[in-house]
DSSP file (Angstrom, degrees, kcal/mol; ACC not computed):
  #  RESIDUE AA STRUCTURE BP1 BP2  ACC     N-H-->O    O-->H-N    N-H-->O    O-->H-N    TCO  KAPPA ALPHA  PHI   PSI    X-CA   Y-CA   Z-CA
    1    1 A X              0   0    0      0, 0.0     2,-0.3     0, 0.0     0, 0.0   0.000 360.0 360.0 360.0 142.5  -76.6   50.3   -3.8
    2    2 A X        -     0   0    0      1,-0.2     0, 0.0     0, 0.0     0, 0.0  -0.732 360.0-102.7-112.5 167.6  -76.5   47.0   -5.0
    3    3 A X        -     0   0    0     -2,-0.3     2,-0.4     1,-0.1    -1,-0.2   0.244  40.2-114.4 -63.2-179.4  -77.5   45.7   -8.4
    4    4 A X        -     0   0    0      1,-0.0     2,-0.3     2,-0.0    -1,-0.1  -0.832  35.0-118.8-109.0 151.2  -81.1   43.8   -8.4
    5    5 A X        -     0   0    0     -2,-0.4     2,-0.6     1,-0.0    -1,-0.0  -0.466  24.2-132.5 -85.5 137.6  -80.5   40.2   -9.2
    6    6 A X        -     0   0    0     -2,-0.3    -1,-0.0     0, 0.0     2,-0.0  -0.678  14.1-157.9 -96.8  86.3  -82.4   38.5  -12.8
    7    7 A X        -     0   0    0     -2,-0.6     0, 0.0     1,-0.1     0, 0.0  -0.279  16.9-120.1  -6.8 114.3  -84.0   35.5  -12.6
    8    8 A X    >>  -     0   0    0      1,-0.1     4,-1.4     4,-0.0     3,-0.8  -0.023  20.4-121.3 -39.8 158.2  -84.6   33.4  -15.6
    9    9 A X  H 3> S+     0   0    0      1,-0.3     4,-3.5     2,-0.2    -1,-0.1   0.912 116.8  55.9 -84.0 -28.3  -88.1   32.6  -16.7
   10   10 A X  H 3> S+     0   0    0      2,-0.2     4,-0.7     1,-0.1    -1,-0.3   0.497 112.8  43.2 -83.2   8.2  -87.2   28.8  -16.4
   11   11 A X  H <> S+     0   0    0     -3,-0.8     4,-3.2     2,-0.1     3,-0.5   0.868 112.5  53.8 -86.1 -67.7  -86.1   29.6  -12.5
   12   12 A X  H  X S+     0   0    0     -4,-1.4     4,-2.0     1,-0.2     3,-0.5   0.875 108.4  48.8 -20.6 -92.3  -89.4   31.9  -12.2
   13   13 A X  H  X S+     0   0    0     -4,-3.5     4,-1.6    -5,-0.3    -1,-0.2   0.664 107.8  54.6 -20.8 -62.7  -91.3   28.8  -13.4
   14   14 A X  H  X S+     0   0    0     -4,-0.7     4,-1.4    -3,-0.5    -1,-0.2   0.860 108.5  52.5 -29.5 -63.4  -89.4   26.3  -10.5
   15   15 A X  H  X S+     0   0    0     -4,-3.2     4,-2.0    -3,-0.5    -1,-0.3   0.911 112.9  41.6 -45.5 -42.4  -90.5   28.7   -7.6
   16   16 A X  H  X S+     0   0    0     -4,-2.0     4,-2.0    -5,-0.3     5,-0.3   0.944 108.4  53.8 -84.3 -24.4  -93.7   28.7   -8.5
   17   17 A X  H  X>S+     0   0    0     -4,-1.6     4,-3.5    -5,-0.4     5,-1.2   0.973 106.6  66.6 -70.5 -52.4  -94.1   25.1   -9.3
   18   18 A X  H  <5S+     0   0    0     -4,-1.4     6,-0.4     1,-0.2     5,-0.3   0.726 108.5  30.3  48.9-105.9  -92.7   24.8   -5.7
   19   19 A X  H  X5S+     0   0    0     -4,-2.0     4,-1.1     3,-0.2     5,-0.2   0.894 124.8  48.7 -80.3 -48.4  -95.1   26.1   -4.0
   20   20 A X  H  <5S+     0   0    0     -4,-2.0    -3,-0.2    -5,-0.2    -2,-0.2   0.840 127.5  16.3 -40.5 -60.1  -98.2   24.9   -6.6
   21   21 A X  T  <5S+     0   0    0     -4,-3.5    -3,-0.2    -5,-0.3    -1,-0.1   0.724 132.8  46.8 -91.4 -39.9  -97.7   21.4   -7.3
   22   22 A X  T  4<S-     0   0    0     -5,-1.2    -3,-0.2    -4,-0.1    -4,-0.2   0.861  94.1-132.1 -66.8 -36.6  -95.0   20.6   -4.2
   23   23 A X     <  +     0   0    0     -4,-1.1     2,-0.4    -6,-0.4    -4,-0.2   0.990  53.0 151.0  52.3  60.5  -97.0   22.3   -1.6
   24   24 A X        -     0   0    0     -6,-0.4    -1,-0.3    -5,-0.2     2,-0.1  -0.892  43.3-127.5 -86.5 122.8  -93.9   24.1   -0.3
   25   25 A X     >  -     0   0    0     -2,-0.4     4,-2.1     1,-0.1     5,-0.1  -0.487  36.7 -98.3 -63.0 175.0  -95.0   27.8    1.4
   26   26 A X  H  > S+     0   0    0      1,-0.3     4,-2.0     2,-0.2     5,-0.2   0.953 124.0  48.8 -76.2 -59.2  -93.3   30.2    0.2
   27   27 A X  H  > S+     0   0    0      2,-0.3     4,-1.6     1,-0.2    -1,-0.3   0.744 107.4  62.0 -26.7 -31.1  -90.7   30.8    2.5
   28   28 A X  H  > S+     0   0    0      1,-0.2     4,-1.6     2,-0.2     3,-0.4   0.947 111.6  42.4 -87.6 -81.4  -90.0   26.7    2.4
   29   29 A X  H  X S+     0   0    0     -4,-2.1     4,-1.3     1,-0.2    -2,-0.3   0.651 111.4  53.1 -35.5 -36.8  -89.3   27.3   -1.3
   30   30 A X  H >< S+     0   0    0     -4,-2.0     3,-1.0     2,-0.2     4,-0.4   0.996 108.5  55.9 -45.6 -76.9  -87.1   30.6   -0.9
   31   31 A X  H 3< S+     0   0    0     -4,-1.6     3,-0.3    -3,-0.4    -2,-0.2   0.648 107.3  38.9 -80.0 -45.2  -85.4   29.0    1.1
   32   32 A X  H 3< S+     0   0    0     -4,-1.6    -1,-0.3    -5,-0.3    -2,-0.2   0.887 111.8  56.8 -73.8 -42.0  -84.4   25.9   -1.1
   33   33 A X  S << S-     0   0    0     -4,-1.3    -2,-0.3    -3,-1.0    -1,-0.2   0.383 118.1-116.6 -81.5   0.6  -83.9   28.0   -4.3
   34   34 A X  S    S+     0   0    0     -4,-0.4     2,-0.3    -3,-0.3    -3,-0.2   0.966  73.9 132.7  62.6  77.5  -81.0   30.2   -1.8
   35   35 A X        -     0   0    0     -5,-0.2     2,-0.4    -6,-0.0    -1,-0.2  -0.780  67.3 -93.3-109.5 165.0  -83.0   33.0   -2.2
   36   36 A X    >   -     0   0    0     -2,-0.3     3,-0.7     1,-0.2     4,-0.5  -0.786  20.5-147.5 -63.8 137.1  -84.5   35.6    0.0
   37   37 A X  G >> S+     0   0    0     -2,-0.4     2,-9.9     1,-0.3     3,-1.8   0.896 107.0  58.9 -50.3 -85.2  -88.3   35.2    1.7
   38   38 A X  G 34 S+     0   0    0      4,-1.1    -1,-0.3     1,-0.4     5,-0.1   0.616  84.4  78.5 -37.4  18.2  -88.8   38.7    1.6
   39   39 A X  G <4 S+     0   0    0     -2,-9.9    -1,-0.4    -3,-0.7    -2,-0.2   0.728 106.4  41.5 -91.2 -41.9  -88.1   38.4   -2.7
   40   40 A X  T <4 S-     0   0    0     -3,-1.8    -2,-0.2    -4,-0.5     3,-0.1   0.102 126.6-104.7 -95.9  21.2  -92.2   37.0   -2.3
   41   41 A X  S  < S+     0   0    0     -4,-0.5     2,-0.7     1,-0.2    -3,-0.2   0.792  86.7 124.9  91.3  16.3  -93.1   39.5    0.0
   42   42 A X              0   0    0     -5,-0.3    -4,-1.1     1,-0.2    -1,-0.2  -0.813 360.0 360.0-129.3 116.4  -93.0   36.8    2.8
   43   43 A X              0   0    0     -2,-0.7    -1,-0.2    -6,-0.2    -6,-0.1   0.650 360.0 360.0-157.1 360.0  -90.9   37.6    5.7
């Protein structure tokens, strides 16, 4: 099993800003940050 990845709080912030102020879905924003959808439930 592999380890679970940490995020920073100022990353945390990005994502959400993202989708809040940017009007990104979430997936559109995963997706930009190289992340997985399925990290927000969204898949």
């Amino acid at each position: 099993m592999t380890a679970r990845k940490k995020y920073s709080k100022e990353f945390k912030l990005d994502a959400i800003s993202l989708v809040t102020e940017q009007d990104y879905t979430r997936t559109e924003a995963a997706k930009s940050l190289g992340i997985n959808p399925t990290c927000w439930g969204v898949g």
